[in-house]
C-alpha positions in Angstrom: 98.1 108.6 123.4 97.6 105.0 122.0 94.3 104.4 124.0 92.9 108.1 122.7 93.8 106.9 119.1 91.8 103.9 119.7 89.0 106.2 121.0 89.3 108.4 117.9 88.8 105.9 115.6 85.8 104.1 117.3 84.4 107.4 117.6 85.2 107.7 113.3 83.7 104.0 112.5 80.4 106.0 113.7 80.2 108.6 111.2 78.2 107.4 108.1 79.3 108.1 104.9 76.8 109.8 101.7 77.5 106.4 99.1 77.6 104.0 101.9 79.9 102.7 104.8 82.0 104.4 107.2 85.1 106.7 107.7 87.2 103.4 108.9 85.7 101.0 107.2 86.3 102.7 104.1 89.7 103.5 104.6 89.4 107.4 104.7 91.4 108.4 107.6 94.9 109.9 107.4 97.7 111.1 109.1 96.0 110.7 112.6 97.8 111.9 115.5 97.7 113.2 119.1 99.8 115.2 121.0 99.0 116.6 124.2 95.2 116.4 123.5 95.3 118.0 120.1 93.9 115.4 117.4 94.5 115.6 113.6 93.8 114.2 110.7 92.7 114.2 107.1 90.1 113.1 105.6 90.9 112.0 102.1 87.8 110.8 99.5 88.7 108.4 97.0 87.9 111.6 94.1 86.8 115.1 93.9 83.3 114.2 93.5 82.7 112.8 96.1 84.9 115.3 98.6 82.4 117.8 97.0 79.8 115.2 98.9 81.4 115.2 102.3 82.0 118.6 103.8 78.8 118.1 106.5 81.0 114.4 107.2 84.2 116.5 108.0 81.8 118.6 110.6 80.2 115.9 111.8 83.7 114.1 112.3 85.1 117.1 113.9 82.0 117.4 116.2 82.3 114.0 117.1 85.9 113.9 117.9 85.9 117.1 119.9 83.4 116.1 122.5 85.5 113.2 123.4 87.1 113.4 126.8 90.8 114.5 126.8 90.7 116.2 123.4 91.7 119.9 123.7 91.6 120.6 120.2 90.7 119.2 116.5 92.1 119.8 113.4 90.3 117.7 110.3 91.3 118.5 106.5 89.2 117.2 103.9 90.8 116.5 100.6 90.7 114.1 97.1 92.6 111.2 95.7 93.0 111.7 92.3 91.0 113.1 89.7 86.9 112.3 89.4 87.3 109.3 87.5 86.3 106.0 89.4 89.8 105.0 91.2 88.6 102.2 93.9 88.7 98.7 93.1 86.4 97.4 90.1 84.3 94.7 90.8 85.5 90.8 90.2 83.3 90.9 87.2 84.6 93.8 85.2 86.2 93.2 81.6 89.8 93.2 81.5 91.3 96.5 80.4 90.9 96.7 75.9 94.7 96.9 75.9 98.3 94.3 75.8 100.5 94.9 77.9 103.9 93.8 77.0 105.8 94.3 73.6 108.7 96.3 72.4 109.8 99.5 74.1 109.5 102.7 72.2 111.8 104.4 71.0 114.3 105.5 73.4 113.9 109.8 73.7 115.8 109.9 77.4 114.1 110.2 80.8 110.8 111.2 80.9 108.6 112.8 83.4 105.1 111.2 84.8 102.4 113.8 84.4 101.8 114.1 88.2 104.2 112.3 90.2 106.8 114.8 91.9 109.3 111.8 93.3 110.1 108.4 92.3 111.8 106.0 94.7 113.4 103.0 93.6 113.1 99.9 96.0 116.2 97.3 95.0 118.2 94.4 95.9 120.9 92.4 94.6 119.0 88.6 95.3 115.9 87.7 96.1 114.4 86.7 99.7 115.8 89.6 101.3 112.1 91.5 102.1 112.5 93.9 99.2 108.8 93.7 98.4 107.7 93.8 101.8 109.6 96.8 102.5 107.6 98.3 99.4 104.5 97.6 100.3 104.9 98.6 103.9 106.7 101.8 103.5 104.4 102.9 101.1 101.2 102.5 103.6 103.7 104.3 106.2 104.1 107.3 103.8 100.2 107.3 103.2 99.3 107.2 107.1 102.2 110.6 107.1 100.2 112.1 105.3 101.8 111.7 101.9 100.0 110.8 98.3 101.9 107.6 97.6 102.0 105.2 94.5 103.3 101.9 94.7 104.4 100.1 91.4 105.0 96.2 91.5 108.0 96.2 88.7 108.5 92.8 89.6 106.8 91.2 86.6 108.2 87.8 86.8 107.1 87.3 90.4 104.6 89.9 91.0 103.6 89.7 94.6 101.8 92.8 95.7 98.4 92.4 94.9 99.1 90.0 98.1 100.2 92.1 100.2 98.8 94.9 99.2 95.0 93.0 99.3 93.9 93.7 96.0 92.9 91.6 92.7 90.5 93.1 90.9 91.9 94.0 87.1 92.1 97.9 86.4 89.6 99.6 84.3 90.8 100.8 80.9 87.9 103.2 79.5 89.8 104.0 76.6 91.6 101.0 75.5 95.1 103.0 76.4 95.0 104.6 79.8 95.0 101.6 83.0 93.1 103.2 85.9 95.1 101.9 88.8 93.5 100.3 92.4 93.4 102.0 95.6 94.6 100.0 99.1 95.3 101.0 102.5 95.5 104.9 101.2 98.1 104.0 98.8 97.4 104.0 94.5 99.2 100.7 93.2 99.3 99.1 89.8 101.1 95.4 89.3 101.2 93.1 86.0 100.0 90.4 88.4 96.9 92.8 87.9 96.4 92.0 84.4 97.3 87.7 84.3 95.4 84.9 85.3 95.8 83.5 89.0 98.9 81.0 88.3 99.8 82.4 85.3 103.9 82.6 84.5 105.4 86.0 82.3 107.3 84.1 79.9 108.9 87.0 78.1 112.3 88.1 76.6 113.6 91.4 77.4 112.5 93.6 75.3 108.8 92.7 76.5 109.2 93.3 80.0 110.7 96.7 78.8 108.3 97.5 76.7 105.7 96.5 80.0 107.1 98.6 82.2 106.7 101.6 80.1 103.1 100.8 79.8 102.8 100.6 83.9 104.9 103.8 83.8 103.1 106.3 81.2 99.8 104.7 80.7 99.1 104.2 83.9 96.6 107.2 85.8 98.8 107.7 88.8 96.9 111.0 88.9 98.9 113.6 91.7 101.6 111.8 93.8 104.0 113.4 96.5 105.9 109.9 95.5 105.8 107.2 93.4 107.5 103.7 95.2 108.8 101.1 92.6 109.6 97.9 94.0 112.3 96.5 91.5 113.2 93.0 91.0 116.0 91.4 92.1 119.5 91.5 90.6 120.9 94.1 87.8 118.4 93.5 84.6 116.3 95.0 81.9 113.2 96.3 84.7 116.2 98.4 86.2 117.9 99.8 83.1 114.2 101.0 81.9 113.2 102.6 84.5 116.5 104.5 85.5 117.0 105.4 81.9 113.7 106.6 80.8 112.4 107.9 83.9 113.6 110.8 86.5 114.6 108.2 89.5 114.6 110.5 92.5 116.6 107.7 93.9 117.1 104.4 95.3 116.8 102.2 98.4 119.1 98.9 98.7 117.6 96.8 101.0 119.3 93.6 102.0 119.7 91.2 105.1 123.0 91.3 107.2 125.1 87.9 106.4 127.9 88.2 104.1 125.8 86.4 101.3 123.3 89.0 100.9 126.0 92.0 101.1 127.8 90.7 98.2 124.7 90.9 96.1 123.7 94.5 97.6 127.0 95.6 96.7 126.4 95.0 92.6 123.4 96.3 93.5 125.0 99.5 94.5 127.1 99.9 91.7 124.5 99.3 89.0 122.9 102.3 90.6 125.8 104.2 90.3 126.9 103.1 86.9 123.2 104.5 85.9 123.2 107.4 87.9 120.9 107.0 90.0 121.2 108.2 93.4 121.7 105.7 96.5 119.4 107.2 99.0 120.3 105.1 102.0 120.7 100.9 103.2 118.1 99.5 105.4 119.3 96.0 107.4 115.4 93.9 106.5 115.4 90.4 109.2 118.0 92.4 111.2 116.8 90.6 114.9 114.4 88.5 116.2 112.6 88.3 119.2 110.7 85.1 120.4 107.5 86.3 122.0 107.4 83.4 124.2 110.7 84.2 126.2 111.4 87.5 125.3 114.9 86.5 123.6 116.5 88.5 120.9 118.1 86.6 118.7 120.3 87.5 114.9 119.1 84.5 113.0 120.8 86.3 109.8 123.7 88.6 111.8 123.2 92.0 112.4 125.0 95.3 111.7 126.3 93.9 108.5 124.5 96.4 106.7 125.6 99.7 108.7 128.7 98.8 108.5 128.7 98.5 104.5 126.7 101.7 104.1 129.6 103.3 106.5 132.3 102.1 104.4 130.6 103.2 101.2 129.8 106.4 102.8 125.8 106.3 101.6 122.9 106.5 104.5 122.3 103.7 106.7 118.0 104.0 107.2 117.7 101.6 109.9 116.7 98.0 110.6 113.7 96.2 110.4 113.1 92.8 112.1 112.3 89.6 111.5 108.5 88.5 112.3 105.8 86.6 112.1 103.5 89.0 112.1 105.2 90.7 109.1 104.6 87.8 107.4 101.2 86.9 108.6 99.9 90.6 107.8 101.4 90.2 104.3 99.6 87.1 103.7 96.6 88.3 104.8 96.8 91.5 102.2 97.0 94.1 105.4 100.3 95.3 105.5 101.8 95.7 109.2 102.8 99.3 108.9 98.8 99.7 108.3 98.7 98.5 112.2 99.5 99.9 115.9 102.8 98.4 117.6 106.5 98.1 117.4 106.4 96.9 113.8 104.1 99.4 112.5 106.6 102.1 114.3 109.8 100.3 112.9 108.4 101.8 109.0 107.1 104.8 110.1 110.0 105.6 111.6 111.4 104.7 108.1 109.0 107.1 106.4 109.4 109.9 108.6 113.0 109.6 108.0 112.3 109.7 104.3 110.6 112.8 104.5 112.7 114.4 106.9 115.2 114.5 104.3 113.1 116.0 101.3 113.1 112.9 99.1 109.6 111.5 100.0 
C-alpha cells in the first residue's frame, strides 16, 4: 500500500496546475488512501475561484492515476478552501494588517458562535514542556490529511510558537482594516499573534489585553467553513483559558501531559479548571510516553509511562493514546513540516489520534 501511495503522488507531482506549480508541490492533495487497489482522494483549491479553474486537472489527475499498475479504481473529489478571497500566504513584503490587536475585551454578552466553524477543540496543559503545541500543530495536519477542514489557533500569545512549526511567517492581510485573513499550511487554516510581532519581539501585556487579543483572533479572524477549529492554549489556568471557554462554544478539551508525577499534578488543575468552566474533558493523551534509540532498537521511558492512563482511569475521562518521544518530532518541527504531514510510525501515532477524534463525533 505504502509503495502505491508513493506512486500516486509521483504520478500527482506531474499534473500541472492553471496559476502555476503542481498538485504536490502546492499542497492540494487530501485524504489519500488505498485499499485493495481502490485510490481516493480530494482535491482541495485554496478558493472557489480557482476550483471553478480546475475541473479538466481533477480529470487529468484521475486519468493519470487510473492507468497506474495495481489501481482497480479511482475516486477524486474536487473541492474549495474557504471563500474567494486570497487565503494563501502574502508575500514577505505585504503591509501589516490596518488594525491593533490587543486592548480591552468587550463587553462580556456570553458564548458566542464563530460564523463558520462547527467544532472547537481546546488543546491544554497544566505546565509548559509537555508537547502541548506540538500535539496542536500535528493533530491538526492529521485531521486535514482525514479529510477534515481544520483551523488551528496559536492562543499562546506570550510564547507563540506555531508559525514554526506550522512553516509560516508571512503577516495576514487585513483589506478592511477589521477582518485578519488567516494563512494556509500543510491543508490546515492557522492564525498566531506571533503573526502580527516583530521576529524577537516579547507581548508584554496585562490581562485584560491578552483577552481582549484573543477575541480579535477569535471573531475577526476569516476562518471561513471549518469541520473544527484546534486552539492550542497556554500553559496553566489563566486569562487565555477563561476567554475562550466563557465566550466561546468549546466543543471540548484535550489535556495533554507527560507521565512522571510532576507533570500529572499540573494536568490535574488542569482538569478541574475545565470542569469548573464547563467545558468538557474529551480525553488524556500520554506526549514523550517511550523512546526508542534507533541505533539499538531499545525502548526506553525516559519520563515513565502509563502515568497518564492510569489518571484518566481514575478520573473516569478517555485516555486517547500515547505519543513518543523523537527526534524527528522535533527536527520536523523545527524545520516548519510537521511529522504527522509525513509517512511512518510517527505520522501513524496522530492519525491514529485523529481518526479516533472523529470516530467519536467531536472532530
Amino acid at each position: 500500500m505504502a509503495e502505491l501511495l508513493d506512486t500516486v503522488r509521483a504520478t500527482l507531482a506531474r499534473i500541472a496546475l492553471p496559476d502555476g506549480g503542481d498538485l504536490i508541490s502546492r499542497d492540494m492533495v487530501r485524504a489519500l488512501s488505498a485499499e485493495a487497489g481502490a485510490v481516493r482522494f480530494v482535491i482541495e483549491a485554496p478558493d472557489p475561484a480557482l476550483a471553478q479553474r480546475m475541473e479538466p486537472v481533477r480529470q487529468a489527475a484521475e486519468a493519470a492515476v487510473r492507468a497506474l499498475a495495481g489501481v482497480t479504481g479511482v475516486s477524486v473529489v474536487l473541492t474549495a478552501h474557504g471563500p474567494t478571497a486570497a487565503r494563501g500566504p502574502q508575500p514577505a513584503t505585504a503591509a501589516p494588517p490596518s488594525l491593533k490587536i490587543g486592548g480591552h475585551p468587550t463587553a462580556d454578552t456570553g458564548p458566542k458562535r464563530i460564523a463558520g466553524v462547527d467544532r472547537i477543540i481546546a488543546v491544554g496543559s497544566g505546565k509548559g514542556g509537555v508537547g502541548k503545541s506540538t500535539v496542536s500543530s500535528n493533530l491538526a495536519v492529521a485531521l486535514a490529511r482525514e479529510g477534515r477542514r481544520v483551523g488551528l489557533l496559536d492562543a499562546d500569545i506570550y510564547g507563540p510558537s506555531q508559525p514554526q512549526m506550522m512553516g509560516a511567517h508571512d503577516r495576514p492581510s487585513s483589506p478592511d482594516g477589521q477582518t485578519i485573513v488567516p494563512l494556509t499550511a500543510h491543508g490546515v487554516t492557522f492564525m498566531s499573534i506571533g503573526l502580527m510581532l516583530k521576529e524577537g519581539e516579547a507581548v508584554v501585556w496585562r490581562g485584560p489585553m491578552l483577552m481582549g487579543a484573543l477575541q480579535q483572533m477569535l471573531g475577526q479572524v476569516a476562518w471561513g467553513t471549518l469541520d473544527v477549529l484546534i486552539v492550542d492554549l497556554p500553559p496553566g489556568t489563566g486569562d487565555v483559558q477563561l476567554t475562550l471557554c466563557q465566550r466561546s462554544h468549546v466543543t471540548g478539551a484535550l489535556v495533554v501531559s507527560t507521565p512522571q508525577d510532576v507533570a500529572l499534578i499540573d494536568a490535574r488543575r488542569a482538569i478541574d479548571m475545565f470542569a469548573k468552566l464547563k467545558t468538557p474533558v474529551l480525553g488524556l493523551i500520554e506526549n514523550m510516553s517511550s523512546y526508542v534509540c534507533p541505533n539499538c532498537g531499545h525502548e526506553a521511558h525516559i519520563f515513565g509511562h502509563g502515568g497518564v492512563a492510569e489518571e484518566a482511569a481514575r478520573l473516569g475521562v478517555p485516555f486517547l493514546g500515547e505519543l513518543p518521544l523523537s527526534l524527528d518530532v522535533r527536527l520536523a518541527g523545527d524545520a516548519g513540516t510537521p511529522v504527522a504531514a509525513g509517512e511512518g510510525v510517527l505520522a501513524e501515532a496522530y492519525l491514529a489520534l485523529a481518526r479516533r477524534l472523529i470516530a467519536g463525533g467531536v472532530a
